[in-house]
C-alpha positions in Angstrom: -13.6 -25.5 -34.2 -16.7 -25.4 -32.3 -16.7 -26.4 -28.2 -19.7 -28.6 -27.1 -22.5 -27.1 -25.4 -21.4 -25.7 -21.4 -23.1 -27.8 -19.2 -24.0 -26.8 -16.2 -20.8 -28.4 -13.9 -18.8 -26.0 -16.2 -20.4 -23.2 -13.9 -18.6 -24.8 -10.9 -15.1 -23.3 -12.1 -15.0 -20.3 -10.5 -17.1 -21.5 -6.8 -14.5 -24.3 -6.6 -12.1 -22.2 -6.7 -13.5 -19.8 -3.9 -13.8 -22.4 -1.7 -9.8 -24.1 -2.0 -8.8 -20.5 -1.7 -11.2 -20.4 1.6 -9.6 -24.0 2.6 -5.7 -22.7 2.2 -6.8 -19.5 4.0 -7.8 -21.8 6.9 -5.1 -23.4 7.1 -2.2 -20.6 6.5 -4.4 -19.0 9.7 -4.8 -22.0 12.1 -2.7 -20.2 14.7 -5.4 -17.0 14.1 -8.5 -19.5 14.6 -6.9 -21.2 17.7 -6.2 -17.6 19.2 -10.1 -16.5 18.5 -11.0 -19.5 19.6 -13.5 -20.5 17.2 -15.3 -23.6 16.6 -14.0 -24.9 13.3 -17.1 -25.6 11.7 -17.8 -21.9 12.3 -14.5 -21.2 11.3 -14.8 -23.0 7.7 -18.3 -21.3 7.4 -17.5 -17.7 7.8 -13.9 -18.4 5.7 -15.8 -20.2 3.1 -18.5 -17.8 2.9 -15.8 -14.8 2.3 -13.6 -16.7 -0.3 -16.3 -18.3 -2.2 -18.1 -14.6 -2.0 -15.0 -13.0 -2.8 -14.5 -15.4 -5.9 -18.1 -15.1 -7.4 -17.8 -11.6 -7.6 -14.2 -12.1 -9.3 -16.0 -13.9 -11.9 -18.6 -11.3 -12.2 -15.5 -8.6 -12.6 -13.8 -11.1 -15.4 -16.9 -11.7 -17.1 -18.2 -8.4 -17.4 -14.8 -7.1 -18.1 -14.3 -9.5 -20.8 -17.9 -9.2 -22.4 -16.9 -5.1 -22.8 -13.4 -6.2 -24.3 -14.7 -8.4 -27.2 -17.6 -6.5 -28.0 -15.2 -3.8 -28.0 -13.3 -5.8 -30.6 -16.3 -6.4 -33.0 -17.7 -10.0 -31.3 -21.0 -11.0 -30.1 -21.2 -13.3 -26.8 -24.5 -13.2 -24.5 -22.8 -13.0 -20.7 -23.9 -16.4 -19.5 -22.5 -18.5 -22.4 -19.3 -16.1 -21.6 -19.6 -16.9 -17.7 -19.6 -20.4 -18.4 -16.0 -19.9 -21.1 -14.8 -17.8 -17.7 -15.6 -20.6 -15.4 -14.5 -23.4 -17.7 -11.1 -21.2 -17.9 -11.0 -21.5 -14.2 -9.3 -25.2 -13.4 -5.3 -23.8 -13.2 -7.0 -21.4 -10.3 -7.8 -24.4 -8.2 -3.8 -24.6 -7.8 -3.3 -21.1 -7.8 -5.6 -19.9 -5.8 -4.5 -21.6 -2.7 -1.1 -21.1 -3.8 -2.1 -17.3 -3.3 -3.7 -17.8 -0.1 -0.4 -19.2 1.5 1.8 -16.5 0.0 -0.1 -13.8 1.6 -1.1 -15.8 4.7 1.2 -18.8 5.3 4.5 -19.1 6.5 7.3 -16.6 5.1 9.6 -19.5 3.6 7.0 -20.2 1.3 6.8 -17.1 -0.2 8.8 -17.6 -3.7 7.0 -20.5 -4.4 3.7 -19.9 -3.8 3.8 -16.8 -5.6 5.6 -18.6 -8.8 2.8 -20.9 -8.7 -0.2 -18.7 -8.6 1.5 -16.9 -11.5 2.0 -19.8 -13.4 -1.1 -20.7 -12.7 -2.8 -17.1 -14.1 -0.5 -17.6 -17.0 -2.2 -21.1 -17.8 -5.8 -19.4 -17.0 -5.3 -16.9 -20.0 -4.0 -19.4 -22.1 -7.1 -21.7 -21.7 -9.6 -18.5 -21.7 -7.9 -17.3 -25.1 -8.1 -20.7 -26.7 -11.8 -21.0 -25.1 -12.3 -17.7 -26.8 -10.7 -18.2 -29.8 -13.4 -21.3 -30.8 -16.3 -20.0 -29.6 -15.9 -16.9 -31.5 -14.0 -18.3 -34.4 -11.3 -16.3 -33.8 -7.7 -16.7 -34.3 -5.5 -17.4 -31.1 -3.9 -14.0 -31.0 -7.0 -12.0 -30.9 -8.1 -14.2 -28.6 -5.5 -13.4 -26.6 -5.5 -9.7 -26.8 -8.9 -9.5 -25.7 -7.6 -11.8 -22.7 -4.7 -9.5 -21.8 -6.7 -6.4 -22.1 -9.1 -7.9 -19.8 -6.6 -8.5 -17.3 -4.6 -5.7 -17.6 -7.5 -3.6 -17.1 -8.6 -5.6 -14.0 -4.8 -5.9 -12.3 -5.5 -1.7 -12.7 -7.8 -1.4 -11.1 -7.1 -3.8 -8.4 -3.6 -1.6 -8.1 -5.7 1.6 -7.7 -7.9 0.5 -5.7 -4.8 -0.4 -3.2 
């Protein structure tokens, strides 16, 4: 099964999600911003700028990451088309990436929750990237997947190492 061509909207995945993270960051640190006291429009520029900064360079990470992993397993995908599959991927990260920004910034009570839902929301991102995957490639939905799991095993790595 073939996916229709990526339009260009399907590179506004991954930005999106940047900026909700940025908007959830704002608002699990009002009490921060009040402190500093910072006009909020300044406020939402320089959080916005970070998050949607911090999230283009994510996809660059994925992208990359993933363009070594199927090419390591015998496939053929130019980067762009592949940064578009990435960013297409990217809708269940609109939930979860907030979702993140309150567990590591919001209130302590809603810890659990937050972090179940940005995990279930990563789950549903690399079920969506493997299926992606799995037509543009002509793949079945296992290989898919292990090139999906490899490429985010390799990056939660190197994320830990880097800690």
């Amino acid at each position: 099964m073939r996916l229709p061509q990526v339009y260009p909207p399907a590179y506004l995945g991954m930005p999106v999600a940047g900026l909700l993270w940025s908007l959830a960051v704002l608002q699990a640190d009002q009490e921060l911003l009040v402190a500093l006291d910072m006009p909020p429009v300044q406020a939402f520029f320089l959080v916005s700028l970070g998050g949607v900064t911090q999230f283009l360079i994510l996809w660059l990470g994925l992208t990359a990451v993933s363009w070594a992993m199927i090419r390591g397993m015998g496939a053929r995908l130019s980067l762009l088309r592949l940064g578009a599959l990435v960013s297409n991927a990217a809708l269940p990260l609109w939930i979860g990436a907030p979702a993140l920004a309150f567990w590591l910034s919001g209130p302590a009570g809603l810890g659990p929750l937050t972090m179940l839902i940005a995990l279930a929301s990563l789950g549903l991102f690399a079920t969506v990237m493997a299926r992606l995957l799995s037509a543009e490639l002509n793949w079945n939905l296992s290989r898919a997947a292990v090139a999906v799991s490899a490429t985010l095993a390799f990056l939660a790595s190197s994320i830990f190492l880097s800690l």
